[in-house]
SEGU-726240 format. One record per residue: z, x negated, y of N, C-alpha, C in turn. Coordinates in steps of 0.05 Angstrom, whole numbers, plus 5000, padded with zeros to 4 digits. Layout:
REM SEGU-726240
Z,X,Y,Z,X,Y,Z,X,Y
...
END
This chain:
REM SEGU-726240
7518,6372,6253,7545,6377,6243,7559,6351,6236
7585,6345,6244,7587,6314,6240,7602,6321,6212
7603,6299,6195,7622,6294,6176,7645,6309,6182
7657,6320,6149,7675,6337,6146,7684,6337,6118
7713,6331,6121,7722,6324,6093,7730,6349,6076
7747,6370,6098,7754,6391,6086,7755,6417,6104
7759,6437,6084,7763,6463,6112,7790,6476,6101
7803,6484,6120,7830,6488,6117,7836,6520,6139
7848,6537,6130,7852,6569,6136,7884,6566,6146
7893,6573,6174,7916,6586,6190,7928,6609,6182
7931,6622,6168,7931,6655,6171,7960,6661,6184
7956,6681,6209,7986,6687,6209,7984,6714,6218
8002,6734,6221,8004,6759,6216,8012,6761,6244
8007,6790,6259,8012,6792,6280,8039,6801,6286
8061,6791,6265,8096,6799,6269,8101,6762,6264
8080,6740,6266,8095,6716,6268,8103,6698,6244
8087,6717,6211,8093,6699,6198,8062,6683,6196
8065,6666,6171,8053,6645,6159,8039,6656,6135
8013,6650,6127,8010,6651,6095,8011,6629,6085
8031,6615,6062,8025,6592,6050,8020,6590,6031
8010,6580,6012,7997,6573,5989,8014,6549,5965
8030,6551,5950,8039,6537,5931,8021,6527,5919
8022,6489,5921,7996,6483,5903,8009,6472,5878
7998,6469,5851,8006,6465,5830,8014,6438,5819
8026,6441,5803,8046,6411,5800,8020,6398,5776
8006,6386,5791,7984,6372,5784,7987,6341,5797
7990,6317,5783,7994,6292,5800,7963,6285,5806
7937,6305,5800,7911,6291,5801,7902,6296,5834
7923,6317,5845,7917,6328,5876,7935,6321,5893
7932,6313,5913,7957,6315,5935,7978,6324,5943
7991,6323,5951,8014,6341,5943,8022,6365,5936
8019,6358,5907,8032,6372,5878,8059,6388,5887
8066,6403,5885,8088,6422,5889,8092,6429,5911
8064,6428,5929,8077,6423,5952,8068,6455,5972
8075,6476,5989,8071,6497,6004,8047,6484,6021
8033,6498,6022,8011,6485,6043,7994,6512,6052
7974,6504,6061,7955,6526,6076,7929,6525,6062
7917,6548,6049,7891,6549,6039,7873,6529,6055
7856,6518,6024,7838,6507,6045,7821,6489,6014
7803,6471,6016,7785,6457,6006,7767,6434,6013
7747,6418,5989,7729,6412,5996,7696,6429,5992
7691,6414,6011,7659,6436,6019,7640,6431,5991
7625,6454,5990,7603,6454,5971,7577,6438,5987
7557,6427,5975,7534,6418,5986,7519,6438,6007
7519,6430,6028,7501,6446,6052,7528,6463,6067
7550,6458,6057,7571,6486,6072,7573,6472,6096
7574,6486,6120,7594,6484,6142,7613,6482,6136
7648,6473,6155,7668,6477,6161,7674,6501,6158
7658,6523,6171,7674,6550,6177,7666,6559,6143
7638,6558,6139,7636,6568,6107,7651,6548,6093
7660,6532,6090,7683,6528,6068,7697,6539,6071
7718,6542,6091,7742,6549,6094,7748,6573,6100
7720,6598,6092,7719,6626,6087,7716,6628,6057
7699,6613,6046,7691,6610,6028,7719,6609,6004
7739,6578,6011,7770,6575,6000,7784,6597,6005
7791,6610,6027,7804,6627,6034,7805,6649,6012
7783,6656,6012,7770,6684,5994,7782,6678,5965
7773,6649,5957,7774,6651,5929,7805,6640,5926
7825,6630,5941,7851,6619,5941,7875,6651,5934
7873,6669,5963,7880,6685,5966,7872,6718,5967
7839,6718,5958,7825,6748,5959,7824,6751,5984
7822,6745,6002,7824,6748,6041,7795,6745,6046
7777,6754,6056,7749,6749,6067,7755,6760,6091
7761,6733,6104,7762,6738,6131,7735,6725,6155
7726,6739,6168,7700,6733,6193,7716,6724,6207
7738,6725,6226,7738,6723,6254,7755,6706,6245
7749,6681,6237,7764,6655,6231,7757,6636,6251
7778,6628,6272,7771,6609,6289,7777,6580,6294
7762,6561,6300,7774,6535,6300,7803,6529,6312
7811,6514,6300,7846,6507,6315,7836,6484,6320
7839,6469,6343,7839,6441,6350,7862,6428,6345
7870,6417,6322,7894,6404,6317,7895,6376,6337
7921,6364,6341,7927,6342,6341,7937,6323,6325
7910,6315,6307,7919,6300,6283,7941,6282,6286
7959,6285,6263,7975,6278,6254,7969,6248,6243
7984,6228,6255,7975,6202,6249,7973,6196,6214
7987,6205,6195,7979,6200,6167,7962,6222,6152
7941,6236,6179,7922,6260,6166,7895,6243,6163
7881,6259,6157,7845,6247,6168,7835,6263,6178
7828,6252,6202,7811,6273,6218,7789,6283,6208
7784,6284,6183,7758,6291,6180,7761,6323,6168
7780,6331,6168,7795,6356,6156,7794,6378,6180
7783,6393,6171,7780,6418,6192,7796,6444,6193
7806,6447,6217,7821,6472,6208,7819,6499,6232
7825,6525,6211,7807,6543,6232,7841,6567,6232
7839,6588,6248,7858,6603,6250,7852,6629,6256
7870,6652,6240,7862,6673,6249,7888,6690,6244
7883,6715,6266,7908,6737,6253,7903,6743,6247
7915,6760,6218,7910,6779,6204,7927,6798,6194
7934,6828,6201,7954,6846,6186,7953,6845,6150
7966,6823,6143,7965,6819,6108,7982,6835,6095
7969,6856,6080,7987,6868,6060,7991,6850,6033
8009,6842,6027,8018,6825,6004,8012,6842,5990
8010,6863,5978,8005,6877,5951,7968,6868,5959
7951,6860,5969,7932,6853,5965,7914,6826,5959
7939,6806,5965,7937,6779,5958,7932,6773,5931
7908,6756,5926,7903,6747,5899,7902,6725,5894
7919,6715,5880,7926,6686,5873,7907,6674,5860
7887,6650,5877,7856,6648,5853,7870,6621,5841
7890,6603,5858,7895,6578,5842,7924,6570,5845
7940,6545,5837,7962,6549,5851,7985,6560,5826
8004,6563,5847,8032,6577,5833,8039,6608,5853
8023,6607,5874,8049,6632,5886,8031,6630,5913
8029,6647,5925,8019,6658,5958,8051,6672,5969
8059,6657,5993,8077,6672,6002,8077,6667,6033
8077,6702,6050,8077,6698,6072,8118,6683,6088
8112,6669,6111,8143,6668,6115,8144,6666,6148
8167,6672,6163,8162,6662,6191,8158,6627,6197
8143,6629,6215,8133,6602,6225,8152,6585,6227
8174,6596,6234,8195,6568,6248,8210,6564,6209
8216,6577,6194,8220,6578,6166,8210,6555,6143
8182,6555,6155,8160,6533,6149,8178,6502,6135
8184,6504,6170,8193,6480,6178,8213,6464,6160
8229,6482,6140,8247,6466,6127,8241,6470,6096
8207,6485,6092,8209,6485,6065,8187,6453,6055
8175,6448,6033,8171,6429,6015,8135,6434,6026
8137,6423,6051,8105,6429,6064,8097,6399,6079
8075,6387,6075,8063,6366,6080,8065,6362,6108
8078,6338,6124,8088,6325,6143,8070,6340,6160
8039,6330,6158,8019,6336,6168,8013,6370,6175
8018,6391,6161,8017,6409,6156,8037,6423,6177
8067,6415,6171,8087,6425,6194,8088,6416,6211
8071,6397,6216,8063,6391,6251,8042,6406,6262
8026,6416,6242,8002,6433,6254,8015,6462,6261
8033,6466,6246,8044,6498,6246,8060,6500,6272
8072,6472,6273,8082,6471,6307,8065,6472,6322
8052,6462,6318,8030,6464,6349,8026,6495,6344
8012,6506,6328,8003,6537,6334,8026,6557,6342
8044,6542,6335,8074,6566,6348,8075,6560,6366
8075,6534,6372,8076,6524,6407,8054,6544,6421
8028,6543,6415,7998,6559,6424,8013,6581,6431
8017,6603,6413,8025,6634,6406,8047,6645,6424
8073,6616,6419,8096,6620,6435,8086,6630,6466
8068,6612,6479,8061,6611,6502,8043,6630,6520
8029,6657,6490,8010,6661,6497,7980,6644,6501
7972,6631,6503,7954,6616,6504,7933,6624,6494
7907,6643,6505,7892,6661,6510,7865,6653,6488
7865,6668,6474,7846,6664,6446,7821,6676,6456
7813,6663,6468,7780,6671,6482,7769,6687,6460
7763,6673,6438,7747,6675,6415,7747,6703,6397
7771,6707,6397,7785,6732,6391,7781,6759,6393
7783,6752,6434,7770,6779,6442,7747,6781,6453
7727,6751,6450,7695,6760,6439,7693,6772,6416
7703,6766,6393,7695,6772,6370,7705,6801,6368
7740,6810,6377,7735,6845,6378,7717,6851,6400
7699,6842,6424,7682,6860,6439,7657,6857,6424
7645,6843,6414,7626,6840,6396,7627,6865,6375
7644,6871,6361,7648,6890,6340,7647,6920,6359
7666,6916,6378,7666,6943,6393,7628,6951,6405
7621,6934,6421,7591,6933,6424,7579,6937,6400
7570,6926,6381,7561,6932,6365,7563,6952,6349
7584,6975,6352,7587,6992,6341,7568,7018,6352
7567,7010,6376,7559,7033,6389,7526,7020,6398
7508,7014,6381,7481,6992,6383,7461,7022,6387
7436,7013,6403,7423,7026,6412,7409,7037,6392
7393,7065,6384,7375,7071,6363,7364,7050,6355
7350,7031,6367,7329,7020,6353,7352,6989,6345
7370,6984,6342,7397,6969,6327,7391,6936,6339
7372,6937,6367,7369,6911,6381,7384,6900,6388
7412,6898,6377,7439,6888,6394,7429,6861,6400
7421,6843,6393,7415,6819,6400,7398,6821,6423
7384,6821,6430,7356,6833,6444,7373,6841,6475
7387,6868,6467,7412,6874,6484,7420,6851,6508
7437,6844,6483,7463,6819,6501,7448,6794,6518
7422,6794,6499,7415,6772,6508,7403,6779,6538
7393,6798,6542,7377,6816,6572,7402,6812,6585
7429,6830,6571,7453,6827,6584,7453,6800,6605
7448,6785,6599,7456,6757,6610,7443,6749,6630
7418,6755,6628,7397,6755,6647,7412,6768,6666
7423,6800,6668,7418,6806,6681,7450,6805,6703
7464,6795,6682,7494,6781,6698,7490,6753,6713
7468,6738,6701,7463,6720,6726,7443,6715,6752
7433,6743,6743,7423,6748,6766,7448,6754,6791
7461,6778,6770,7489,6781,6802,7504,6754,6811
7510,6736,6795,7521,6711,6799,7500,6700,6819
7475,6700,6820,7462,6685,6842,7467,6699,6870
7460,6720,6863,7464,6747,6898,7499,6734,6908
7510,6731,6882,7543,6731,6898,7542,6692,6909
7526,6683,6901,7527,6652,6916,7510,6655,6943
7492,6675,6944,7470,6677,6960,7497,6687,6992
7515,6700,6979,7536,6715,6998,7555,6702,7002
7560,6689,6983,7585,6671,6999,7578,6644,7017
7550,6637,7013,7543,6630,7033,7527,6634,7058
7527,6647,7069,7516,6672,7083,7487,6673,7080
7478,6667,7063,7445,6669,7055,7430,6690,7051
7452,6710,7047,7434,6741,7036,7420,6748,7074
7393,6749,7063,7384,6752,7093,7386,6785,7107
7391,6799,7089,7397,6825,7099,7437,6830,7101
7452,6817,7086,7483,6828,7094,7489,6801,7092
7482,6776,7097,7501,6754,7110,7518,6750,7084
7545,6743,7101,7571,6739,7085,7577,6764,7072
7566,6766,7046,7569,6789,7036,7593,6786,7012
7600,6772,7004,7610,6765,6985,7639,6743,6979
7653,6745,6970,7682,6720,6964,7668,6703,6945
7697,6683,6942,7688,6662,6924,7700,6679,6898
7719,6695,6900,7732,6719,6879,7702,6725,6872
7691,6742,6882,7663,6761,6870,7650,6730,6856
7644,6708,6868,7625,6691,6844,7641,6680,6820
7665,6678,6822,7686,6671,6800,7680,6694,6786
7682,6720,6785,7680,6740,6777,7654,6740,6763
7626,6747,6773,7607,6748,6768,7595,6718,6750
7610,6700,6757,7607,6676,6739,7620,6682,6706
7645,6693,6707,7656,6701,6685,7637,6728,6669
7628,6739,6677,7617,6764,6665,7589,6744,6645
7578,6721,6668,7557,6711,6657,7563,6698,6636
7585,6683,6626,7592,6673,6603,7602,6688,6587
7611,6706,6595,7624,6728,6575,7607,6738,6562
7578,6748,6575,7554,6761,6565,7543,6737,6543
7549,6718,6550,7531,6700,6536,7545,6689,6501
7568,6690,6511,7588,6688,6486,7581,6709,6464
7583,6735,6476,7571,6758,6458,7553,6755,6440
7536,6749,6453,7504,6752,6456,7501,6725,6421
7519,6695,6434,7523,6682,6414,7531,6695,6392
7558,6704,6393,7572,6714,6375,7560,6732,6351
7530,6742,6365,7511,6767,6349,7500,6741,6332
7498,6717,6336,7473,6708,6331,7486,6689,6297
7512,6694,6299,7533,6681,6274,7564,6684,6284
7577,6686,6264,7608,6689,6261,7619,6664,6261
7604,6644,6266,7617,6620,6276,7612,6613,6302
7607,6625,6318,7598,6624,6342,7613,6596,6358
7639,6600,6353,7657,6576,6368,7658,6552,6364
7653,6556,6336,7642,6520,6324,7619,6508,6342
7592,6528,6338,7568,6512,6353,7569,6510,6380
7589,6532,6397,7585,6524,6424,7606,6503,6428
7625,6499,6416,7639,6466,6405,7629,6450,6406
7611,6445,6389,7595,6423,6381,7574,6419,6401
7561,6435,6417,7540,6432,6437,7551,6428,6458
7579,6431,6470,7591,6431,6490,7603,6398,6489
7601,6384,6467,7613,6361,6461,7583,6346,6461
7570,6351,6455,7537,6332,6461,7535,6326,6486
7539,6351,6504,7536,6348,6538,7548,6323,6542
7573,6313,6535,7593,6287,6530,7585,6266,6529
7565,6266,6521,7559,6239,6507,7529,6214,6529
END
C-alpha cells in the first residue's frame, strides 16, 4: 500500500447533486469555513478505502460499501498523497448526521463551483461532472451491483467464493476454444469462431474474475489498482 495522507468521500446523488461538508471556523485546520467533501486522516493500519468509509460514517452517518476510487488529476497546490473515492448514493437528508463541522448540505454540481470550496476541491468536482456528463462507464459499479445480485441468490451450501472462482475457470476455458477457432485450430470445426466471440469470451473472463475479486473485499478496485500498477514497474 503506498503512502497515504488522507481519504476523502465523492458522494453524489443519482439527480446530480453533491454532498458537501461545512468545515468549522477553526484556524488549527485547513480551510476553516470552507464547503468541502468528507474525508480525513487514517487511523494506524487503515487503508485508503477504510478511512474514507470509516470518515464518511462518522462525518455524515452514511456507511457506504460501494465506494470507489476516483483517479483525480491532482491539482497542482494539492498533495498527491490524498485519496479520493466516489460513489452514488439516493441521500435522504432527513438521514444525514452531522458528526463534525457546521452543516452537511447536498447542492448541484455545477452550483459547487461558485460557493467558498477549496481550489483543489472544485477542480476535482469538475472532473467528475466532466466523467458523469459523458457517461463514462463505472465498471466498478456494476461489478459491485452483480456481485450483490449473485450473491443473493448463493448456493445452499453459501460457497459464493468457491462459485465465481470455478466461474472463471470455466470462462477461460471458452476464451481458449474461441482462439482455438479463430484460428482455424479447432481440429474438428476449423474456423469456428470471430474475433467478436474471443472479445466476447475474453470479457466474460474478466468479468468472472472481477466478481469473484469483489467476494473476496469491498475494495476490490483499489487492489486490482495497485497490482495492475506493479505489472508497470
Amino acid at each position: 500500500m503506498k503512502d497515504f495522507k488522507s481519504g476523502n468521500a465523492i458522494i453524489t446523488t443519482p439527480d446530480g447533486m453533491v454532498l458537501l461538508h461545512l468545515r468549522a471556523e477553526d484556524d488549527r485546520i485547513s480551510f476553516p469555513g470552507h464547503w468541502s467533501v468528507p474525508g480525513g486522516f487514517p487511523n494506524p493500519g487503515e487503508t485508503p478505502y477504510e478511512t474514507t468509509r470509516r470518515e464518511l460514517r462518522e462525518e455524515t452517518g452514511l456507511d457506504v460499501e460501494g465506494l470507489l476510487p476516483f483517479e483525480v488529476i491532482y491539482h497542482p497546490d494539492d498533495d498527491p498523497r490524498r485519496r479520493f473515492f466516489h460513489a452514488v448514493v439516493d441521500v435522504d437528508p432527513a438521514e444525514l448526521v452531522l458528526g463534525e463541522g457546521q452543516e452537511l448540505r447536498l447542492v448541484a454540481l455545477a452550483e459547487a463551483q461558485s460557493m467558498k470550496v477549496p481550489p483543489a476541491i472544485k477542480d476535482y468536482l469538475r472532473q467528475l461532472e466532466g466523467h458523469l456528463r459523458i457517461g463514462k462507464p463505472r465498471v466498478w459499479a456494476s461489478i459491485d451491483r452483480l456481485h450483490r445480485r449473485l450473491s443473493e441468490h448463493n448456493g445452499a451450501d453459501g460457497d459464493f467464493l468457491a462459485y465465481q472462482v470455478l466461474k472463471v475457470q470455466e470462462e477461460a476455458g471458452e476464451a481458449a476454444q474461441a482462439l482455438l477457432g479463430v484460428r482455424g485450430a479447432n481440429p474438428y470445426k476449423g474456423f469456428s469462431h470471430t474475433m467478436d466471440d474471443l472479445q466476447g469470451e475474453l470479457c466474460d473472463v474478466i468479468a468472472a474474475a472481477m466478481v469473484a475479486l469483489r467476494a473476496t473485499t469491498p475494495d476490490a478496485a483499489s487492489l486490482l489498482s495497485e497490482h495492475v500498477a506493479r505489472w508497470e514497474r
